[in-house]
C-alpha angles and dihedrals in degrees: 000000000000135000116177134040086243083063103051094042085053095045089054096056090047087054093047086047093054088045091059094045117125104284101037122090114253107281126211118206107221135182122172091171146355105258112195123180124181103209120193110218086257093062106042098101089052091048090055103050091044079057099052089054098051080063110151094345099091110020115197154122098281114182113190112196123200111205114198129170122241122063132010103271136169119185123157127176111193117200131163115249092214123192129181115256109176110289084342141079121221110203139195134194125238115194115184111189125190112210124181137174113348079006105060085039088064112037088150098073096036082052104039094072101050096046108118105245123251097005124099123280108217114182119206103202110202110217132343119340119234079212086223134140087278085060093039086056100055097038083056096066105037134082097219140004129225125201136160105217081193083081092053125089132275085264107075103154095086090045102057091046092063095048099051088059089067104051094099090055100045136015102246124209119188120193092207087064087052098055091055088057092095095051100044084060092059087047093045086053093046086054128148103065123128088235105201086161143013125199111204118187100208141067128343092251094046080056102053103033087054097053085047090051096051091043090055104056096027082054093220131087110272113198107233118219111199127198107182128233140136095255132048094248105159148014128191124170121199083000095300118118120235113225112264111247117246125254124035128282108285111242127263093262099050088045085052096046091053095057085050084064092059131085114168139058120284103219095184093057095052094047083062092052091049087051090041094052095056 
C-alpha cells in the first residue's frame, strides 16, 4: 500500500519491470488518456466490473478514488492491467486510492501529479454530485465529464440545473442520454407528430431526458408521463407507440467506452437538460 505519490509512481515501475523480466512477452506501456472514476463506497463493485469490461479497448491510467468520511487518510495500490497483443503485451495502470477526511476534501491535488501530461483527462462521477467544491475541483481539471443521471434521484429538475451551470466549464456525457439514443432514432423516423406528451416506460432520467429532448427541438413544452422500470422498454407520443428498436441495449462498459471516444461538447444533449431542469 501505498502513501505518497512518490510511492505509487515507484511501485509502478517496479510492476512494468517485472512485466519485462525473462519469461513474460515484451510489454508496452500504453496510455491513450487519464481516466479518472470517484467511486462512493456504494458503487465500488459497479465501478470495478465496468472496468473489467473495458478491458483493452481504452488503455489508460486510470486512478479510482474511494472517498470515505472519518479520518484523513491517504492509501494507493498501484497493478498492471496486462492484454495479449501478438508477441507482445499492452499494458495499462490502475491506481485505487482511499481517501478519507482533508483528503477526500481536496481530490484535485491527490489526482494533478499523476495525470499523464498532454492526453485527455475524462472523469467518470459514480452516483449523484453534491455539486460542491469537491465536484468543482475535479471538473477543473479534467477535459470531459461522464455521469449517468439514471443514479440520481427521482427529482432531476434541481440537478440538471446544476449541471447545466457548468457546460461552459467542462464537456458533460451522460450515459442515460446515451441509452435513449436507440430509441430517439425511431422517433426521428416516426416525425412529423405534434407531440403535447410523451409516456416512457423506464427510468426516471430516460423520462425526462426524452421529454427535454423533444421540447427542445419541437420548441414548445411536452408533458412527460413516466411509468417506471429498470429498462427503457416503451415510448408513445400523443398516445401513439413508436416502434421498439431492434437488438437488445448495449452493456455499461461499452456505453462508457463509447463516451471515452468523445471530445467536444454535445449541444443537443444539453438543450434536453435545460428542457428537462424547468
Amino acid at each position: 500500500m501505498a502513501g505518497t505519490v512518490a510511492e505509487i509512481e515507484r511501485d509502478l515501475a517496479e510492476l512494468r519491470d517485472s512485466s519485462s523480466e525473462p519469461g513474460h512477452p515484451p510489454t508496452l506501456r500504453t496510455s491513450v488518456m487519464t481516466h479518472l472514476a470517484w467511486v462512493p463506497e456504494e458503487w465500488a463493485e459497479a465501478a470495478e466490473l465496468t472496468l473489467a469490461g473495458l478491458a483493452e479497448r481504452h488503455p489508460s491510467r486510470t486512478i479510482l478514488l474511494f472517498p470515505h468520511a472519518g479520518e484523513d487518510a491517504f492509501e494507493a495500490d498501484a497493478s498492471l492491467q496486462c492484454f495479449p497483443y501478438g508477441d507482445r503485451a499492452v499494458c495499462a495502470e490502475v491506481i485505487r486510492i482511499h481517501l478519507g477526511g482533508e483528503r477526500a476534501q481536496h481530490p484535485a491535488s491527490v489526482v494533478a501529479p499523476m495525470l499523464v501530461a498532454d492526453l485527455p483527462v475524462f472523469c467518470r462521477w459514480r452516483g449523484q454530485p453534491a455539486f460542491d467544491e469537491v465536484f468543482d475541483e475535479l471538473v477543473g481539471v479534467v477535459d470531459r465529464l461522464i455521469v449517468d443521471s439514471t443514479e440520481w434521484d427521482p427529482d432531476l429538475g434541481p440537478p440538471y440545473a446544476e449541471l447545466a451551470a457548468r457546460f461552459e466549464r467542462v464537456a458533460v456525457s451522460d450515459i442515460a442520454w446515451e441509452r435513449t439514443e436507440r430509441w430517439r432514432r425511431m422517433l426521428a423516423n416516426a416525425w412529423p407528430f405534434e407531440a403535447r406528451s410523451i409516456r416512457v416506460q423506464g427510468t426516471h432520467a430516460q423520462a425526462a431526458l426524452l421529454g427535454g429532448w423533444l421540447s427542445s427541438r419541437l420548441g414548445h413544452d411536452v408533458e412527460v408521463e413516466h411509468e417506471q422500470a429498470d429498462v427503457l422498454n416503451a415510448v408513445a407520443v400523443d398516445g401513439a407507440p413508436i416502434d421498439a428498436p431492434p437488438g437488445e441495449p448495449p452493456p455499461p462498459s461499452d456505453l462508457l467506452s463509447d463516451q471515452l471516444d468523445q471530445f467536444g461538447r454535445d449541444r443537443i444533449y444539453e438543450d434536453a437538460v435545460r428542457a428537462a431542469a424547468r
